[in-house]
N, C-alpha and C positions, 0 to 999 in steps of 0.2 A: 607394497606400500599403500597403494589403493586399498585393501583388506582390510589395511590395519586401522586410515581413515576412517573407514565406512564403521569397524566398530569402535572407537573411541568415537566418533558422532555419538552412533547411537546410544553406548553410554550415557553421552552427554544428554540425550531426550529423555533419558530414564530421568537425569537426576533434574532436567526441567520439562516435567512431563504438560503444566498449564499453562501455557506462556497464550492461547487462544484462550482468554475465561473458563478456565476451567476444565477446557475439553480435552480428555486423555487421549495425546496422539496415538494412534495406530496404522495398521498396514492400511485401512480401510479409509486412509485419509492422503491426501498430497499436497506440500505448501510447495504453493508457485510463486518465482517472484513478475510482478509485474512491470517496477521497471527499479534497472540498479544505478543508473546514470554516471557509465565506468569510463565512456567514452567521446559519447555526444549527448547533444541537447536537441530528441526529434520531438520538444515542446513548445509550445506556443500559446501566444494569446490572442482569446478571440472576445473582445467588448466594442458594443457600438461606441463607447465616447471615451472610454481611458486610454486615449494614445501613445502616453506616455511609458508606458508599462514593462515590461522582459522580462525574460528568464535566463539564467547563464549559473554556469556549470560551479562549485563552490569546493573550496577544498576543507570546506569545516563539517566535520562527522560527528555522531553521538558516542563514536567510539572512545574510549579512555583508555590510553597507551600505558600511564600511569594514573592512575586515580589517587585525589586530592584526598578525599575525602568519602564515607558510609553510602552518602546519596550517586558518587559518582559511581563507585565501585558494583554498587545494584545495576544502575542505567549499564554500566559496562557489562557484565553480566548478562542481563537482558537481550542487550543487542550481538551478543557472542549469539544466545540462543536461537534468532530469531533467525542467524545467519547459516548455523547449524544444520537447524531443521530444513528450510532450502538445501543444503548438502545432502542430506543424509537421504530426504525422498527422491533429488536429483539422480542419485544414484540407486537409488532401490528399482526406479522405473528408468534406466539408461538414459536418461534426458541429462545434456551437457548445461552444467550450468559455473556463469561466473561467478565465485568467491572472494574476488581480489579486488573489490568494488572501493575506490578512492576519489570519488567526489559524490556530492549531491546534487539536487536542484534548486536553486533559489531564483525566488521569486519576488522581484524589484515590482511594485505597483504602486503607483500615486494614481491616491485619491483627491478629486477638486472637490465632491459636493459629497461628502462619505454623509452615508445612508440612503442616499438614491442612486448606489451605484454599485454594480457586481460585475464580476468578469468569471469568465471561464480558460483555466489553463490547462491544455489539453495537449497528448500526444499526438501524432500525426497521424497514426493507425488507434482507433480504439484499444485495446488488450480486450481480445476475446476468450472462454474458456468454454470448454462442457465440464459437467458436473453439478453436484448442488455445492454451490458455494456457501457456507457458513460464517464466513469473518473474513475482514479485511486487518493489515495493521499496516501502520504505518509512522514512522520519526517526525517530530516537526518541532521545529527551533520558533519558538513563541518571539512576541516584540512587544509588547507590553501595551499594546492596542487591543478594543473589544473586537475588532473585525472578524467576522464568524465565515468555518474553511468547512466545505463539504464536498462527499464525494459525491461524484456524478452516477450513475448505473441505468442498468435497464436490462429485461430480462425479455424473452419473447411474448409478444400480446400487451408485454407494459411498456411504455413511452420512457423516457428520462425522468428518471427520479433525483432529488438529492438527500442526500441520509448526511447526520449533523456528525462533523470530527470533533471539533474544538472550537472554543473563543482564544483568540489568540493574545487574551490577557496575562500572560505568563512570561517569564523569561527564560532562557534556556534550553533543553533539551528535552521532549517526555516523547513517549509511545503510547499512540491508542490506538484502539481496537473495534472498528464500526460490525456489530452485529447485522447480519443481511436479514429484513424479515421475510417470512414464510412467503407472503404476496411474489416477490422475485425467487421464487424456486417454481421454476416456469418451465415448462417443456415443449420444443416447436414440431409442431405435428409435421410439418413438412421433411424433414429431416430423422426420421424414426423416433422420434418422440425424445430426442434427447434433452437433459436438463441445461441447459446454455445460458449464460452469463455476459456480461459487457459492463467494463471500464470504461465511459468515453474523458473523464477527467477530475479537474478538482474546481469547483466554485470558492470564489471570496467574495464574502458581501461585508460592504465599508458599514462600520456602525455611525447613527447617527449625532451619538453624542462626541464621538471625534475629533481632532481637529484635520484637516484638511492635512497632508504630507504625504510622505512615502512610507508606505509598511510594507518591510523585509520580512517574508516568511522562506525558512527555506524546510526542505522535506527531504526525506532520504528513505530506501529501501522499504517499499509497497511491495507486501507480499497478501497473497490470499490462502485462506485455510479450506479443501475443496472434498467434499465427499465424494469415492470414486468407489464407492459399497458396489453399485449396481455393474461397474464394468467388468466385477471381477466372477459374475454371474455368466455361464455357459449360453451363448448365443449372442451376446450385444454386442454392437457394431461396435468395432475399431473407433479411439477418438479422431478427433476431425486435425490435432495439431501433432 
């Protein structure tokens, strides 16, 4: 049963081979997920002055059981894929991974003074990785507010970065895809020169044309797309996870 998994997966990668812009997955690549939010909520917020704020666990998915509609039935599709490819490398490299993922994260934040006010919602433990990481994706259920969501990172020798996801002027469900640039393909000398990576979370900055209230964003299955070229090179050290 497991066999016959692993090839209808990968079937299924053939026939959605670009779901990272473009990039034709291979063995020479591994999608991790970073976080599937199946069980708990190890997230949190951290702002000097939005108190008011939370996260808690949501049972609304981009997945489509039955799709309405052309636009659903893509989105459906899409996130089959995205869930997929998490399986199919899970299993290529024996790493156990959850499939069965039924909630999300959402995230409750009121804004008093939107535009001079951002928060960080962050996991408990960063998600660290080795490898050059190439792309991030991630689900996110828009609210029809400008409030701009970014991911947080940082690589060794560079500090916290935030790389731009989305304006969350939209409503409903979309998937995007934050390219990592070249500047964070970083390798720490102290540790054999491995190329290492860091998630510490997700930014929201309140726009300031706004009105003051609560903006609901919720998010679901953050995975990363990770080049793993060089560990399958004779001599390189075992990864670290």
């Amino acid at each position: 049963m497991r066999l016959l998994l692993f090839l209808i997966t990968g079937f299924s990668l053939v026939a959605n081979p670009n779901i990272y812009k473009g990039i034709r997955l291979s063995d020479r690549y591994d999608v991790q997920i970073v976080a599937d939010f199946d069980s708990s909520t190890p997230w949190h917020v951290i702002s000097e002055t939005i108190v008011q704020s939370s996260v808690v666990l949501s049972n609304g998915r981009p997945f489509f059981t039955e799709p309405q509609n052309p636009e659903e039935e893509k989105l459906s599709a899409l996130y089959s894929a995205d869930l997929e490819a998490a399986v199919f490398y899970a299993q290529a490299r024996n790493r156990s991974v959850k499939s069965d993922q039924k909630q999300s994260l959402e995230m409750r934040l009121f804004f008093s003074r939107p535009g001079r006010e951002k928060l960080l919602v962050a996991p408990t433990s960063p998600w660290f990785t080795t490898g050059r990481v190439r792309a991030c994706a991630l689900w996110v259920r828009g609210n029809g507010r400008r409030d701009l969501l970014n991911l947080v990172v940082s690589a060794p020798g560079v500090t916290q970065r935030e790389l731009p996801i989305a304006r969350m002027d939209y409503e409903g469900w979309e998937r995007f895809e934050v390219a990592i640039p070249p500047y964070l393909h970083r390798r720490n000398i102290s540790r054999e020169k491995r190329m290492e990576f860091t998630i510490h979370g997700l930014s929201i900055h309140s726009h300031p044309k706004e009105d003051p209230g609560l903006s609901l964003i919720t998010v679901d299955f953050i995975t990363c797309l990770v080049d793993r070229s060089e560990e399958n090179l004779r001599g390189y050290p075992e990864p670290l996870f």
